[in-house]
Structure formats: C-alpha cells, structure tokens
N, C-alpha and C positions, 0 to 999 in steps of 0.2 A: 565329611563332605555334605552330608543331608542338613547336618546342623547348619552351616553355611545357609545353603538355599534356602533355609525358614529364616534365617536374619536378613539374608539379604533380600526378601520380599517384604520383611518389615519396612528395613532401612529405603526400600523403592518407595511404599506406600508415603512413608512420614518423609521422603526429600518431594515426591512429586505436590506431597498436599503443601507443604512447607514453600517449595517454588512457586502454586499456584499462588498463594499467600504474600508473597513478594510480588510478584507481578501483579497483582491486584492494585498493589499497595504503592507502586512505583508504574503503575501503567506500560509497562516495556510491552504489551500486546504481544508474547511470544506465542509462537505457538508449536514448536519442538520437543517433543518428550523428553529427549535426552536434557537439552538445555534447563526444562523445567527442573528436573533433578539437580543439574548441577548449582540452579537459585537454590532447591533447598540444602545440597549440602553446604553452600553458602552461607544461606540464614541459621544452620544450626551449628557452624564453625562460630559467627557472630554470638548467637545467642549465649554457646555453650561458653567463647571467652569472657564475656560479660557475668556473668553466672561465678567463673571461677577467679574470677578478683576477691569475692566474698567468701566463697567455699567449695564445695568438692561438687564434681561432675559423677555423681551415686543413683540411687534409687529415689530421689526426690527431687532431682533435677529432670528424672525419665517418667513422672508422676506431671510435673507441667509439661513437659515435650506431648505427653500423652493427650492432655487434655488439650492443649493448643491443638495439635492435630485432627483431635476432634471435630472441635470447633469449627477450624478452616472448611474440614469434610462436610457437616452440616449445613454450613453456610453457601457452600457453591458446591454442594451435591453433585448438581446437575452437568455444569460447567468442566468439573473433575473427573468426569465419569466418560464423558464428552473427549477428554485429552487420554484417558485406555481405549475408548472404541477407534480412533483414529489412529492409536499405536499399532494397535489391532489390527486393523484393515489395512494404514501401510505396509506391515511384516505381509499382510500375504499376497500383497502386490508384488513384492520382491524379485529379480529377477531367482527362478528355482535352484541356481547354483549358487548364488550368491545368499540363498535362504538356507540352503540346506550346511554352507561354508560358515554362515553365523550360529546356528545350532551346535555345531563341531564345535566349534571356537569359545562358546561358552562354556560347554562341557571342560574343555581343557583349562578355562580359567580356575575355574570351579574347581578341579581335582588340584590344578598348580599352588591354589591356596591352602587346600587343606594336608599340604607335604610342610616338613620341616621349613623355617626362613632359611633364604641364602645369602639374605643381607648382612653384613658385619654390624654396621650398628643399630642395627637392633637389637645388638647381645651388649651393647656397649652404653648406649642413652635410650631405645625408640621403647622396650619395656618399662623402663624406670621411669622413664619422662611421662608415660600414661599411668603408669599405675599410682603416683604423688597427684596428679591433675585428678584421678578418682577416687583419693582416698582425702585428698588435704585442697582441692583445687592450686592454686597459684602459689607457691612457699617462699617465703620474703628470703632469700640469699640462697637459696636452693644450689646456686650455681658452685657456691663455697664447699658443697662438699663432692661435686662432681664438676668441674669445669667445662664439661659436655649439655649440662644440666640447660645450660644457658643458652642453649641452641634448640629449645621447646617452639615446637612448630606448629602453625595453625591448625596443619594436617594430621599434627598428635594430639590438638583438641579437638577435630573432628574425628579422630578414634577413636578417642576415650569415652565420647557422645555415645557412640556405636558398638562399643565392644561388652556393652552389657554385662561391666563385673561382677552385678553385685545376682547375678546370675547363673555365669558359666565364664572358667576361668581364662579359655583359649580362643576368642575368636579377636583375630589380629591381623585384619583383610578386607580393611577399606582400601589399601591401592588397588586391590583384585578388584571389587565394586567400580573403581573408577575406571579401570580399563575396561570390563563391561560395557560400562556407557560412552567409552570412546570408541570402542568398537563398532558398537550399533551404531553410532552419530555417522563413522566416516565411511560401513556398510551402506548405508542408506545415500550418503554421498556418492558411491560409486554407481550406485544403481540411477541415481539422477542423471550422472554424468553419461551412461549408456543410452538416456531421454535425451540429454538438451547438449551434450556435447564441450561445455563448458569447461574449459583444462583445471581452471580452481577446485572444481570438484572431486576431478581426478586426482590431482595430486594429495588433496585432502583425502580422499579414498584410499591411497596405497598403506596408510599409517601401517592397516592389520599385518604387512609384509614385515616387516620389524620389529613382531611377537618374539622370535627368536631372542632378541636385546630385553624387551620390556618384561619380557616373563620372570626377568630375573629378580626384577624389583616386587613381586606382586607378594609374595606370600609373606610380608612383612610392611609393616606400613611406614614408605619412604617417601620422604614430599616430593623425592626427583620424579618419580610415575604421575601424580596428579600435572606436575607442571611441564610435562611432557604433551598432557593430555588436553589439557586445558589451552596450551599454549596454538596448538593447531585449531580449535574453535575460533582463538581469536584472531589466527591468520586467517580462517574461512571466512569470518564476519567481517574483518578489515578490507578483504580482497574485493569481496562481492558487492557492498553497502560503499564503497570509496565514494564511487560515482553519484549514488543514490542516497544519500547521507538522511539522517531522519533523529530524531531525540531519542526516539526508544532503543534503535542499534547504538548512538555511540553513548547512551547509557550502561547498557550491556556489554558494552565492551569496557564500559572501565569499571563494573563487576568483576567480570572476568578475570583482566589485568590486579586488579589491587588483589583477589583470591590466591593467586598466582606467588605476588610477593609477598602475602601474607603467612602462603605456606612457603615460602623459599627466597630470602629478601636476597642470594645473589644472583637470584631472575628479574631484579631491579630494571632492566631496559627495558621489561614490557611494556612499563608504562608510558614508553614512549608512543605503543602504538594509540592509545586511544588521544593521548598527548598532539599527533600528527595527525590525527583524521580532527581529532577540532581545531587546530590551528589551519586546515585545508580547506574545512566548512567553515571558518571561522562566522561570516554573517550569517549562515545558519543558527547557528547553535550558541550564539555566544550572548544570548536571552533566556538559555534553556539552561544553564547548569545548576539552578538549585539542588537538583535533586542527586548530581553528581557528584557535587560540592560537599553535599548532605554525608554522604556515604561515602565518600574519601575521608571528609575528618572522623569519622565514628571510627575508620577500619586501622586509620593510623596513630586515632587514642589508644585503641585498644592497643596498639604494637607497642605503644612507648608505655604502658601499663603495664603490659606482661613484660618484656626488659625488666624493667626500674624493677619489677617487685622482686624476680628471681635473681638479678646481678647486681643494681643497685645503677645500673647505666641505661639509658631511654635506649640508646641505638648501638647496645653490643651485636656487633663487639669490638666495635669501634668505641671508643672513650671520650665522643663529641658530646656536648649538652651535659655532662658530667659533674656538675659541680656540688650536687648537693651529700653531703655528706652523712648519710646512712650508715647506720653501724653495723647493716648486711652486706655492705658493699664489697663486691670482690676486690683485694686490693691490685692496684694498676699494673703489679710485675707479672701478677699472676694472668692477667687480657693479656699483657702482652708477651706472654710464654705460649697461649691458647694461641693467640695471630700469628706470630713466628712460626711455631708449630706446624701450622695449617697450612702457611705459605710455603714453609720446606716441604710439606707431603704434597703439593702439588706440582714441588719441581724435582722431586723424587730425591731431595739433595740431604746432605747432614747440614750444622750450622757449618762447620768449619769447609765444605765443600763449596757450600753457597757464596762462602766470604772472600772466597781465596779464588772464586770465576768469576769472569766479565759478562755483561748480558748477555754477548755473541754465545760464550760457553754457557752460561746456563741456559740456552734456548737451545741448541744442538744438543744438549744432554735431557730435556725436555721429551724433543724429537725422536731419542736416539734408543732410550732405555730402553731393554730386552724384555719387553710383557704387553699385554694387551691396550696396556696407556699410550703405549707410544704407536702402536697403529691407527688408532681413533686421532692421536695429536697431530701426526700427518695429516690426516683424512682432513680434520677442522681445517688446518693450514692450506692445503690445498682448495680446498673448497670456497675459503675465502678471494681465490685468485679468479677460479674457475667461472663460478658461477655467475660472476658480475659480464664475463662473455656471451653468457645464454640469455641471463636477463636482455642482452642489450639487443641479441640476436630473435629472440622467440617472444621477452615478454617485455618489448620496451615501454610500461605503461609507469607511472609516476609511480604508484601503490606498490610494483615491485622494488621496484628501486628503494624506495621508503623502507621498507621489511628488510631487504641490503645493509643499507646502510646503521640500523636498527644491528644487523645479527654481528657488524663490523665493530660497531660499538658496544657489544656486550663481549665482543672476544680480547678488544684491548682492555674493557674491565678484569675480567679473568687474568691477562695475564699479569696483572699486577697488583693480584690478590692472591689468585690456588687458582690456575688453570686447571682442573681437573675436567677428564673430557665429560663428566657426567654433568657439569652444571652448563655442558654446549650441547645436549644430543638434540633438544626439540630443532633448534638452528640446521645442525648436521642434517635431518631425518626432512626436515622440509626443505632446503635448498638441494638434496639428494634426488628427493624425487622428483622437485619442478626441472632437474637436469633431465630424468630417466622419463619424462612424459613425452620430453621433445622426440625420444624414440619410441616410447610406447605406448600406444594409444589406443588399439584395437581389442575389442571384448573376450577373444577366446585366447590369446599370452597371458591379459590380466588375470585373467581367470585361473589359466594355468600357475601362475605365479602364486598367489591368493594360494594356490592347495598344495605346491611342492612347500611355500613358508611354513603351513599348517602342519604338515609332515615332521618336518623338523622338530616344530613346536613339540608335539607328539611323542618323539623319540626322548626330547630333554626332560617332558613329564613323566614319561612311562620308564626310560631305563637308565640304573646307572652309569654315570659318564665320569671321568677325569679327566680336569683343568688345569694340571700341572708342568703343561706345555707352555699354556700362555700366560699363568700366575703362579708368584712363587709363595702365595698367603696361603697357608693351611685350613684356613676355616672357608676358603673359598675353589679348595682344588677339587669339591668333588659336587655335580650340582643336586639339588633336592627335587627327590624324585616324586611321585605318589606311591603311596603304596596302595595296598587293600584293605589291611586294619586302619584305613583313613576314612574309609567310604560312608562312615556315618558320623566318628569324631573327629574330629582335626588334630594335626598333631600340635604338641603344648607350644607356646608361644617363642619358647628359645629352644636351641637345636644342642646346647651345647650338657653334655654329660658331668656334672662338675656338685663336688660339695662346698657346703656353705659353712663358715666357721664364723662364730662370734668373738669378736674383739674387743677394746675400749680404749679410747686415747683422752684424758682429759673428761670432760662430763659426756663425751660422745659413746654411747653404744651402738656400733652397725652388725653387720655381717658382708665379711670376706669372701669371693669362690678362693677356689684351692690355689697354693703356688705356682702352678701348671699355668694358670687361666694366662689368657691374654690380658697386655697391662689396663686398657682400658674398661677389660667386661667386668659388667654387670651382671647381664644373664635374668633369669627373673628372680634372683634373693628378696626375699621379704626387706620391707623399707627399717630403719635407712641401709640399703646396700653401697659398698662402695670397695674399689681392690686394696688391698692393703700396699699391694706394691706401690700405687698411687699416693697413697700417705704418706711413706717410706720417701717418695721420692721428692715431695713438697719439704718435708721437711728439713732432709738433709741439702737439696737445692736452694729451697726459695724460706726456707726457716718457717713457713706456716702448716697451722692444723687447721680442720672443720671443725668447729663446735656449734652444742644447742646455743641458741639466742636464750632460750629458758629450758621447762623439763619435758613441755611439750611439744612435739614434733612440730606442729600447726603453725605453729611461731619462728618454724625456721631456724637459720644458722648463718654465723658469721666467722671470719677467717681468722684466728688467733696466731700471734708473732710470738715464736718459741726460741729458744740458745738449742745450739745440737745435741746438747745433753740432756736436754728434756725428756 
C-alpha cells in the first residue's frame, strides 16, 4: 500500500508536468488539475506507443520520460507550481463533508489496489500484454501465440509506462490512479454544483456512488475503468461548453474522445461527441482544426501501427484493410474463431445454440440468463426506453438529446458485436443518474448517499464476501479484499496459485500453468507464456501452432499449418 503512494505521487508529478507540456504546446488554456493529468497520461500513452514500435518500454525509456519531465518542470517552474497551490486551496474550500468523504475514498482506493486482482483477464492477456510491451515493446505476430495478445490496449501502454519493472515486480494499478482522479474531478463537481446549482454538475458528481461497480475493476489494469472515467469528463465538457463553444474545449474534447478509443476501440461512438459539437459550431470551428486534425491522424497511426505489428491486420479484429501479406500474420480462421468467440460470450450462447435461435431467441436469452449479465442487460434495455421520457420532460435541450442518441447508437453497435454490459456502464451510470437528479437534488440525501455508497465500498475492501449467488465463474466468486500484510507491499500482480511447466512444440519453447488453469490464463509465467490447453486446441481444430519467426523472441512469431499427427 505505502509502495503504491510513492508511485503514485511520482506518476501525479510526471502526468501533471507532462499535461502542463501539452497544453502548452496545443494552447487548450486548461486550467483543472485533474484534467492536466489526464493530458499527461495522455502524452505518455502517445509517447510510450511511439517509443514501442522500435523497442521496449524499460529503464531507458523512464531515463527520457525523466529528463523530459524535467525539463517541462524547469521551464514553467512557476506556472506548474501555480496549478498545486490552486489544487491546494481548492481541496480546502471544499464543502468539509465532502472533504473529509474524498480523504475516506482515497484511502479505500489505495488499500483496494494493493489486495489481489479481481479482474479475469488480467490472468489471461493484461499481465502478458505488459510484461512483452516491457521487455520487447511491439512483437510483430505476438498475437499468433496468444490470440488475446491482439487486444494490446493503450491503457496497457500506459501501464507498462508506469509499472516500473525494471524496478519492482508488482505495481499493476493505473486503473486505481485513474479513478483517483475521477473521483476528485466529479467531488469537486458536486461541491460546485451545492455553489451554482447547475444539474450537469450534479449528475457528473454522483459518479463516486458507483464505487461499489468500479472498485471491482481497479486493482488490475482494465481499459473499462479509464473509459468509464474519461467518458463522464467528456459528457461534462460536451454538456457545459455546447452553448459556449470555443477551439480549446472542442479540442479537448477530441483528446479525450480518441484517449478513450485508443484504450477501448468498442467505445468507438465517442467520437461522435466531439464529431457533434463541431458539426453544431460548425462556423466556429471549422477554420480551427489543424491542430485536431494533427492529433487524430498521429493517434490513429499509432492504432493501425500497433495492430499491423502484433496481428498483421491495421483494424483487428476486424480483417478490413488487410491485404498485405506478412508472414506474422494471424491467419483469417484464426480472427474469425477470436470474433465468433467474442460474439457468443456476449450472448452467453454455444455456436450450435446460437445457430439454431432467431434474433427474438437470442435476445430473450440475452435478457434472461441467471447471473449478474442479465440484470445490467435489463437495466441498458430499459433505460434506453426510459430515459428519452426524462430527457424530454426535465432536460429538453439539444445537447441531451445528442448524448441520447450517441448512447442509442453505441447500444445497437453492441448488439451486433458482444453486448457485454461492461462495454455500456459509462452510458448506464450517466443516463442513471440524469434520471435520479430529477428526484434528488438537495445537499444533505446527496450527502447521505455519498457515505452509505462508501460503507459499502468499505465492507467489499475490508471483508470477505461470496459471489456465487450472482456468478457461476470461479475466479470471480469470491471478491479481493485487503489484507494487512498488504499495507506496505502489494499483493503480486496475479491472484492465481498455479505452477509453470516448460514445454516445446516445433522451434517454440514457452511455459504452461498447470492443467487446472483456466483455458485462457496466463497468470504471470515468464515470457513466452501461453496454456497448453490452447495449443492442444488450435491444433487439433484449426491445424495451426505458434512458432518463432527466428531464435529471437524480439523478432516475433508466426502461425504454422501442421497434419494432426504432428
């Protein structure tokens, strides 16, 4: 836990000096602490995938991070120093419940990180995927020996930034970081909103009630929590700035937006929002976008860069733009066992159940299934109905409507890809509460509410629970607590108890976990890790193995076509 706090005052220091540095350099005039941060985890998401086209995210990539930081800090000293006394002096404006409520709430972050993950895959791609990004940066076919591999998130290049390997082996709690600073962002919101009375606020304010949900993702680094998190800044800036339009907000707002799909491209309708405030200001702004223009194409080189190098496809996992023929390339049965896949686990179905129901049937079986997916699959469904009544009733302004019809359109994407309700909570959790504002609006409920949420919170970090009510997954029926012997170190990156065997198929040497493991885990096996089960299962299905490209790991791997006698 203590170790935590000393990185994460590093990691504040290098995103704030990093954001001052963007904004510099891009004139957005912000002037939000939190925001600042979120520019520099920004510019060192950017920097770091730039960096790792060439080679590893190590001790010589945190050698220039260093020195650039520097620099920034030297250079606007003053200015930087300027954006902590005002951090400062805002925290002790604070109204004193709602100060004493953020104090609590960090402490809990802080302890929820340093308990075992709860996330599954992080046992399965989120260790693996960082630990190759810090040992080898970008691996040309990476994906050939993990077809998980191929799902390397911006967000796991902004860990790998951050997790300081070549240091200490366990710190894996950049989503915890991130909620931090979304906490503080929409604390500080609510404290406005008890000033100027503005409902945008408020509803931006209630995020912290929904710790309960988000806590679950923190102690492992999931790009759902960033764009959770992220995604309500750019509803508060979209909502407030509509009317008011200017170059600097709808620049930052399509920071924000491309961040967002960068770390989670099926958060793809974000970009509609900054997409609809410039088509709204159009004679505004439609002289200004160099510099948005600028930074769209860098952030979506960089995507079709990291694809191509690890799959051999610009826009996996989809098999558009495809043509060029790499001999790291996954081959096309293999995306589209990965796609199918994905799609059946989002409608909870097998292939043969899927094939053999109509859409009516597999959307009531969507709805229907007995675990905690199909509460939330209601809830979306619903909400979709509901809330275009309140909008029309409470907040009939264009800018609602717009985010509506935004969250309408990200839902029929979903469902004809993996509705899974985690790529819809930011949607859920903001049209949720612009419903629950229309009732609640007075300082001493919010207030109460704010602290019976934190209670909760509380109970889920401090004592063991059982989830085997609402999930029938094992790795996810019991949730991770803190303990005590946490309180200085964290616990290791993966939760799961399992030995590691060395194998060899062909010129490949990896390491296995045990036959026990789950079919997808990883776990943290030294590289290259991959299940055995999974080899077993490629080959007797799909007739292919992983092999090296050469003798050196560096150089990557590509898919070899085997007889089952092999």
């Amino acid at each position: 836990m203590l170790l935590i706090i000393l990185s994460w005052i590093y990691i504040l220091i290098t995103t704030i000096h990093l954001g001052y540095g963007l904004d510099k350099c891009l004139s957005l005039n912000n002037k939000n602490f939190v925001i600042t941060s979120v520019l520099g985890l920004f510019s060192a998401t950017i920097l770091g995938s730039i960096w790792a086209i060439f080679g590893r995210i190590n001790i010589e990539f945190h050698v220039f991070l260093l020195a650039l930081n520097a620099f920034i800090f030297f250079r606007y000293k003053s200015n930087i120093l300027e954006i902590y006394k005002t951090f400062i002096f805002d925290f002790k404006e604070l109204n004193y419940s709602l100060k004493l409520y953020l104090v609590g709430i960090l402490v809990l972050i802080i302890a929820q990180c340093a308990a075992k993950p709860y996330v599954i895959d992080n046992e399965s791609y989120y260790i693996q995927t960082i630990k190759w990004i810090n040992e080898y940066g970008f691996v040309k076919g990476l994906a050939n020996l993990h077809i998980f591999f191929g799902q390397t998130s911006g967000w796991h290049i902004a860990q790998s930034v951050f997790n300081f390997s070549f240091l200490y082996p366990n710190f894996n709690d950049l989503s915890g970081f991130c909620l931090m600073l979304g906490t503080i962002f929409t604390i500080f919101k609510l404290n406005s909103y008890f000033e100027n009375g503005i409902k945008i606020y408020l509803i931006i304010g209630l995020l912290p009630i929904a710790n309960v949900l988000l806590f679950q993702f923190i102690s492992a680094p999931s790009p759902d929590l960033p764009v959770y998190v992220f995604s309500f800044m750019l509803f508060f800036y979209f909502v407030t700035y509509f009317n008011k339009p200017s170059q600097q907000k709808f620049n930052l707002l399509v920071i924000l937006a491309l961040f967002v799909v960068f770390i989670k491209p099926t958060a793809i309708a974000m970009l509609l929002i900054p997409l609809l405030f410039f088509i709204t200001n159009f004679k505004l702004l439609k002289s200004k976008l160099t510099t948005s223009l600028v930074i769209g194409v860098l952030v979506l080189a960089l995507f079709l860069i990291k694809n191509t190098i690890i799959t051999g496809y610009p826009l996996y996992p989809t098999q558009l733009f495809s043509n060029a023929n790499f001999d790291f390339k996954v081959p096309k049965v293999l995306i589209s066992f990965y796609f199918d896949e994905t799609k059946l686990y989002g409608f909870y179905s097998t292939r043969a159940e899927f094939q053999s129901m109509n859409q009516i049937q597999i959307f009531i079986k969507w709805l229907t299934i007995y675990n905690i997916n199909s509460i939330f699959n209601i809830l979306n469904v619903l909400l979709v109905f509901i809330s275009s009544y309140f909008i029309y009733k409470y907040y009939n302004h264009k800018k609602y409507w717009l985010l509506y019809f935004i969250m309408v359109f990200q839902f029929g994407l979903l469902l004809i890809t993996s509705p899974q309700f985690r790529f819809f909570i930011h949607f859920l959790l903001f049209f949720s509460f612009l419903i629950l504002v229309c009732f609640l609006n007075s300082k001493r409920p919010i207030i109460i509410l704010l602290y019976v949420s934190s209670l909760m919170v509380a109970l889920l970090v401090l004592i063991p629970l059982n989830y085997s009510a609402i999930t029938t997954n094992k790795l996810l029926s019991e949730n991770s607590h803190f303990s005590i012997s946490e309180i200085v170190y964290p616990h290791p990156n993966s939760k799961l108890k399992t030995h590691f065997y060395k194998h060899k198929i062909g010129n490949l040497e990896y390491i296995s976990p045990d036959k026990n493991s789950y079919f997808w885990t990883n776990g943290s096996g030294k590289l290259p890790c991959v299940n055995l089960q999974q080899i077993n299962y490629f080959i007797v299905n799909y007739h292919y193995i992983p092999q090296m490209r050469t003798k050196d790991l560096k150089d990557g791997f590509y898919s070899k076509k085997v007889s089952t006698n092999e």
